[in-house]
MISE-322231 format. One line per 5 residues: number of its first residue (from 1); their letters; for each residue x, y, z of N, C-alpha, C. Coordinates in nm, 3 decimals, m for minus. Layout:
N
NUM> A> X Y Z X Y Z X Y Z  ...
***
This chain:
85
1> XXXXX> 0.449 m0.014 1.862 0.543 m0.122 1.886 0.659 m0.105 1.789  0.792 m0.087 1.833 0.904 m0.096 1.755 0.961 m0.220 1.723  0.997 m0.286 1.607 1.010 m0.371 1.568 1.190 m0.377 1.602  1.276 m0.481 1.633 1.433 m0.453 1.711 1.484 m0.561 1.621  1.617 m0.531 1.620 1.684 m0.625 1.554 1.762 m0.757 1.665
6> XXXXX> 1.822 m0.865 1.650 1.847 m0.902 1.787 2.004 m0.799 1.818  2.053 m0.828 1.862 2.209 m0.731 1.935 2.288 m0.880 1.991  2.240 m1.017 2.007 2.324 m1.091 2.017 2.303 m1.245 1.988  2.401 m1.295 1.914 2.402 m1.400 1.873 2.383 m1.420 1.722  2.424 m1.516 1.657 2.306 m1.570 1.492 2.177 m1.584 1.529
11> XXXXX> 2.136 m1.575 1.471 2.002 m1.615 1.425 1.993 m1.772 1.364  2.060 m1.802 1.322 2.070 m1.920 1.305 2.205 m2.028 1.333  2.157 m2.140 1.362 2.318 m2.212 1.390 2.364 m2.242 1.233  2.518 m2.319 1.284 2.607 m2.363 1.177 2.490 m2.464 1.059  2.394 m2.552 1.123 2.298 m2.634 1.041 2.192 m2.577 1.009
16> XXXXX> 2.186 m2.440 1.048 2.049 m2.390 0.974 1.915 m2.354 1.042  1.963 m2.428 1.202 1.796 m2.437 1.267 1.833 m2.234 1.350  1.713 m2.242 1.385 1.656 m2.152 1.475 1.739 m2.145 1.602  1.832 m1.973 1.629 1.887 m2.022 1.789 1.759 m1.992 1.891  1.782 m1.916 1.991 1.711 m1.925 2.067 1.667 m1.682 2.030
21> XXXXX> 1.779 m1.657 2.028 1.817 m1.544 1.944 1.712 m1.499 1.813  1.739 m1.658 1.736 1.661 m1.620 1.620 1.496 m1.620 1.617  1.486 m1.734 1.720 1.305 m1.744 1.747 1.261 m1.648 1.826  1.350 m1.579 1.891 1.289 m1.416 1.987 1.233 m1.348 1.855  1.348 m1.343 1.762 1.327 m1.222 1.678 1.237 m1.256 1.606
26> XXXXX> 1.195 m1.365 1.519 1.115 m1.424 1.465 0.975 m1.400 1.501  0.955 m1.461 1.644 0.825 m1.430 1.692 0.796 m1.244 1.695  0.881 m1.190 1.751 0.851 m1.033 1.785 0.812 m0.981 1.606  0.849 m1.039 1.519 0.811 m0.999 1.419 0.661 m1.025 1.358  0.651 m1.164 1.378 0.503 m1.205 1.397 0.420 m1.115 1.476
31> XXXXX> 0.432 m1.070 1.590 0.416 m0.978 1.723 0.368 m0.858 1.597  0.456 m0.848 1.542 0.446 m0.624 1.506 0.357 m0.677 1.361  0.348 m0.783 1.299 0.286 m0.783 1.163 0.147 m0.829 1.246  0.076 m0.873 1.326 m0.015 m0.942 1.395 m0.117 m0.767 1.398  m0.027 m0.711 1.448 m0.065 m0.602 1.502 m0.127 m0.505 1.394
36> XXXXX> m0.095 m0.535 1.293 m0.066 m0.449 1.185 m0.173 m0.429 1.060  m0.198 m0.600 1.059 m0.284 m0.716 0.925 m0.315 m0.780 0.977  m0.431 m0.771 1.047 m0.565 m0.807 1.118 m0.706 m0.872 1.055  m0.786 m0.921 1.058 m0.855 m1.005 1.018 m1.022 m1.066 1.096  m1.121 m1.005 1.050 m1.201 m1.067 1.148 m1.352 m1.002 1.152
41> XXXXX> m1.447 m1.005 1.255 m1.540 m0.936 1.272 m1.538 m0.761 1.308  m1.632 m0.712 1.291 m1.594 m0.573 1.388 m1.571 m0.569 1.512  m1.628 m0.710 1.602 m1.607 m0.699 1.778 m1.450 m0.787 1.798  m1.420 m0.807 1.623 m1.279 m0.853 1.677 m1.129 m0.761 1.626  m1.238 m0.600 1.603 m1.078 m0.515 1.534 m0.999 m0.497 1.676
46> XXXXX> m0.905 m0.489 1.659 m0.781 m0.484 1.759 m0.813 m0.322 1.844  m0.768 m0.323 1.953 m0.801 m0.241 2.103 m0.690 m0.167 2.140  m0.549 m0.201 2.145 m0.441 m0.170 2.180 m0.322 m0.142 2.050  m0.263 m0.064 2.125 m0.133 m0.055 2.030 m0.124 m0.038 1.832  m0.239 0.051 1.864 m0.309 0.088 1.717 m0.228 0.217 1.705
51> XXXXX> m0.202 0.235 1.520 m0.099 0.346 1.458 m0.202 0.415 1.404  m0.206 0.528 1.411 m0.295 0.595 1.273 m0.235 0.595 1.131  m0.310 0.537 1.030 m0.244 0.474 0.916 m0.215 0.357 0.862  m0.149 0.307 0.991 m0.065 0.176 0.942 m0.126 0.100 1.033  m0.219 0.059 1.136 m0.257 m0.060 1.151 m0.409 m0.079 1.084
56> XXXXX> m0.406 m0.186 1.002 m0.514 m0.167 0.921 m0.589 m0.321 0.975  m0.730 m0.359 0.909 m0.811 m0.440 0.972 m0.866 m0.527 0.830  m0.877 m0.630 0.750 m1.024 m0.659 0.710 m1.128 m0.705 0.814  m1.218 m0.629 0.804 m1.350 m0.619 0.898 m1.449 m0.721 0.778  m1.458 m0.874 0.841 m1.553 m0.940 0.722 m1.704 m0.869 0.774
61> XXXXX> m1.722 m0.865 0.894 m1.892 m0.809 0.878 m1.913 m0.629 0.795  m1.836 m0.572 0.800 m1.828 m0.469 0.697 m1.809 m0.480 0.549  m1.757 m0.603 0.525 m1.658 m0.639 0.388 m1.577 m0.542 0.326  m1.482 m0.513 0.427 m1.380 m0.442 0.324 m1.271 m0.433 0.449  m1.136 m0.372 0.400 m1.021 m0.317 0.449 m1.029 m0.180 0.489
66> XXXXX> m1.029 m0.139 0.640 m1.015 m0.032 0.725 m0.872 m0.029 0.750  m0.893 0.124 0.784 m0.783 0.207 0.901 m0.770 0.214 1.010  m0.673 0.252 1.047 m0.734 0.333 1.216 m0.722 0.484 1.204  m0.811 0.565 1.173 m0.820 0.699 1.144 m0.794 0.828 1.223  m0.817 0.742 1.391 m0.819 0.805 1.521 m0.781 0.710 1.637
71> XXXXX> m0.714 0.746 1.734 m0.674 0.679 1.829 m0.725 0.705 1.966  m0.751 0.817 2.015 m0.885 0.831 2.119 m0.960 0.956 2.073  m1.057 0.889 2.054 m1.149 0.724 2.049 m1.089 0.695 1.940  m1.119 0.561 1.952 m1.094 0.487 1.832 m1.154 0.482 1.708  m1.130 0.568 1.607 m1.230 0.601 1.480 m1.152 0.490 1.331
76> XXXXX> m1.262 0.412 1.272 m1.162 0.346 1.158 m1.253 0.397 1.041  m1.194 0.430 0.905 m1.162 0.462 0.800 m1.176 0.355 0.676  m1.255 0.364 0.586 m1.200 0.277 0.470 m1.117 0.358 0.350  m1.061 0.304 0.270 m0.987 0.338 0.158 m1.023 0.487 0.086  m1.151 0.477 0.123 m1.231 0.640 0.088 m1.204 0.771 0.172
81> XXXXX> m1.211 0.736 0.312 m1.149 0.821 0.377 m1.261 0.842 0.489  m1.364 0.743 0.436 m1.500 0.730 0.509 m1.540 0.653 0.662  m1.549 0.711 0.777 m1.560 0.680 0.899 m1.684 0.546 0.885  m1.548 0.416 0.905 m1.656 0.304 0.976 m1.678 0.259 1.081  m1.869 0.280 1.105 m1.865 0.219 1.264 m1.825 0.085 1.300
***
């Protein structure tokens, strides 16, 4: 997922709020960090749109912070370099 800048409008009005511009971009950013810094069980590490490297997981039933080491199949990694199922 490429993260975009908007191409039209502020981002914000003359008072400060959110245009419509700025909450696209806003959310799509939420969107690419969601994707990224993940959180959860092992039946809840993320399926799609995985980076090797950079989308990483805490896996609480493992207790620790994974990788994604491989992309088909899907192989994840801890900090060691060690394949977790």
């Amino acid at each position: 997922m490429k993260l975009n800048l908007p191409d039209s409008g502020p981002i914000v009005d003359v008072d400060g709020n959110l245009t419509k511009t700025g909450l696209a971009f806003f959310s799509s950013v939420a969107d690419f960090i969601s994707l990224r810094f993940g959180t959860g069980s092992t039946a809840d590490r993320p399926k799609t749109q995985l980076e090797i490297g950079v989308t990483q997981f805490y896996d609480t039933t493992v207790g620790k912070m994974i990788w994604v080491k491989s992309v088909k199949p899907t192989v994840w990694m801890d900090a060691t370099g060690t394949v977790v199922p």
